[in-house]
C-alpha positions as CSV (number, residue, x, y, z in Angstrom):
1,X,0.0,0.0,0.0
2,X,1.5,3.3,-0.8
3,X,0.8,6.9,1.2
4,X,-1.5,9.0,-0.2
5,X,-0.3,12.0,-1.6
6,X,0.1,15.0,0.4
7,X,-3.6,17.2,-0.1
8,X,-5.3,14.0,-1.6
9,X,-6.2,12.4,1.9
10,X,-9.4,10.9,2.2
11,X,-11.8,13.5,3.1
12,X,-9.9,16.7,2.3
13,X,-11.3,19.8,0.7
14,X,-9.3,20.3,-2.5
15,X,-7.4,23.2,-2.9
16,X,-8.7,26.1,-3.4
17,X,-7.1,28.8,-5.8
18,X,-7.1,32.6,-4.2
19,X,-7.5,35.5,-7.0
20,X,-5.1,38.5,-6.4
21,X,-6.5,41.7,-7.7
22,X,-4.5,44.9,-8.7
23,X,-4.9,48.0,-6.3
24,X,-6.4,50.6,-8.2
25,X,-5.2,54.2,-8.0
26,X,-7.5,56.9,-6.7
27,X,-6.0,59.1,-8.5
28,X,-4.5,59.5,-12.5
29,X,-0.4,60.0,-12.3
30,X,0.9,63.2,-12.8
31,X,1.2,64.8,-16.3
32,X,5.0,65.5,-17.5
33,X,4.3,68.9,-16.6
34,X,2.8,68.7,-13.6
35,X,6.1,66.7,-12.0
36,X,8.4,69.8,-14.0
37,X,6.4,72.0,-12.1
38,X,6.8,70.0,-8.9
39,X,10.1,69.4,-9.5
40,X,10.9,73.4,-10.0
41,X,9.3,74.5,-6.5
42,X,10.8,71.6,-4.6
43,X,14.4,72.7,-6.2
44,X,13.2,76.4,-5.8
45,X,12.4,75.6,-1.8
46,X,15.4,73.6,-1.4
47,X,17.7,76.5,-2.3
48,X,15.9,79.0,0.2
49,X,15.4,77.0,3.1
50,X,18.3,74.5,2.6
51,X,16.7,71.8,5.0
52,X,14.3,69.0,4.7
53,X,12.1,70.1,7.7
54,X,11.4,74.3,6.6
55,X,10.8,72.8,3.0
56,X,8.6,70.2,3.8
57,X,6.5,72.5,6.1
58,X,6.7,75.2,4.1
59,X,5.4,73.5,0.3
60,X,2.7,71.5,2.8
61,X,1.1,74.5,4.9
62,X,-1.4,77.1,3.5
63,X,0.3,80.4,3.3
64,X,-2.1,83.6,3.2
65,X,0.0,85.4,0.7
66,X,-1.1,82.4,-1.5
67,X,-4.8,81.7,-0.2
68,X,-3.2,78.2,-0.7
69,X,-0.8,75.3,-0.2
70,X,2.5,75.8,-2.2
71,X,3.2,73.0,-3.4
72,X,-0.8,72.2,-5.0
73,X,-0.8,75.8,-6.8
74,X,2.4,75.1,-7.8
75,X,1.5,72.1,-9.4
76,X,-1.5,73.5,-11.4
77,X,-0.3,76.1,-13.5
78,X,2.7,77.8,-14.1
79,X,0.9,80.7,-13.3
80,X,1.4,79.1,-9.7
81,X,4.0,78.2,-9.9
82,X,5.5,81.2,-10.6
83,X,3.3,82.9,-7.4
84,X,5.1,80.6,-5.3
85,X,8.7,81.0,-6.4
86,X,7.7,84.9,-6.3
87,X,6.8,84.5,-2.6
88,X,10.4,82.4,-2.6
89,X,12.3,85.6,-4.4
90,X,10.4,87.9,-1.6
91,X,11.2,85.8,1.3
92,X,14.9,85.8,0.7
93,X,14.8,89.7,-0.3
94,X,13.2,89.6,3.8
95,X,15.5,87.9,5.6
């Protein structure tokens, strides 16, 4: 008599096959122009502030001069864009 093969015993529930699905994004990826923009006012922050933390916080928060986030208006237009890299220009002209 030979052993039964392993998952064939008698009285075992066959196998069952699991069905891995995709996550889906929310949201479409960004346009090439878009991540230029996004690219230009992270490079544009990084060269005023010079540190992770005031670049981060300051692309992220809503600033009043703006009525907005940086970083969204930024990545809009290049109308915003250029706003924000103003408010960059003025800043450094401040301090």
């Amino acid at each position: 008599m030979t052993a039964p093969e392993p998952g064939k015993e008698p009285g075992a529930k066959p196998a069952r096959r699991t069905m891995t699905f995709r996550k889906s994004n929310r949201f479409p990826p960004p346009t090439p122009d878009q991540s230029r923009r996004q690219a230009d006012v992270v490079q544009s922050a990084w060269i005023h502030f010079g540190e992770p933390g005031p670049v981060i916080a300051f692309l992220n928060a809503r600033h009043s001069a703006l009525e907005g986030q940086p970083l969204h208006l930024a990545i809009e237009s290049d109308e915003g864009l250029e706003r924000v890299q103003a408010l960059l220009s003025k800043m450094t002209l401040m301090a």
